[in-house]
N, C-alpha and C positions, 0 to 999 in steps of 0.2 A: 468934655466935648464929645459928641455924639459920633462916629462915624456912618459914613453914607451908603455902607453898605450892610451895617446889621439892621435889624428888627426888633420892634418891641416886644414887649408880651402878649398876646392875644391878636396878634398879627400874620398872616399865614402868607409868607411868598412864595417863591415857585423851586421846588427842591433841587431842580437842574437850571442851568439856563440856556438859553437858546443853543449857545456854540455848544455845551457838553453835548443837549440832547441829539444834534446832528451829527457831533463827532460818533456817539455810541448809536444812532442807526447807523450810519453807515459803514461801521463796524459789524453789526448784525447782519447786515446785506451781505457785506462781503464772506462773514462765516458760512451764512445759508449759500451761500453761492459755491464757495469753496464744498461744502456737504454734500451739494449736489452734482459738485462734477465730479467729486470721486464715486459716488456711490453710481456714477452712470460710467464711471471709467473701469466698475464691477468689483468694487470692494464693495464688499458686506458692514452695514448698518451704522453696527459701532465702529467699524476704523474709520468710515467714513463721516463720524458726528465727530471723532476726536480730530479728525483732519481740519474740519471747522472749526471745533474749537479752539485748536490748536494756532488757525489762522488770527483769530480776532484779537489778542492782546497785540500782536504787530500794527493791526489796521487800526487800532485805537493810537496808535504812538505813533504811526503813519500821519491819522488824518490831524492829529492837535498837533503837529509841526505844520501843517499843511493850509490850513486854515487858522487864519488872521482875523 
């Protein structure tokens, strides 16, 4: 019996689906955002890209509880 959510061979669907692909923007927004207020809160470059980075695996685990 087939299931209804794989694919055949020579079939191409969509690598993310909807809910991932807005969960991981809005995890990149919030990094880029988090980057930019330290780096305007005058931290230099890199502490301020690790401080985003640092943010986004939270916002990722934030937003897939979050949304349904």
């Amino acid at each position: 019996m087939a299931q209804a959510g794989r694919r055949g061979p020579g079939r191409d669907g969509p690598l993310l689906t909807q809910r991932a692909a807005i969960v991981f923007l809005l995890a990149a927004l919030v990094g880029i955002g988090a980057t930019v207020l330290a780096a305007l809160a005058g931290n230099v470059w890199p502490v301020a890209v690790s401080v985003g980075g640092g943010v986004v695996a939270p916002a990722v685990l934030f937003f897939n509880q979050i949304i349904d």
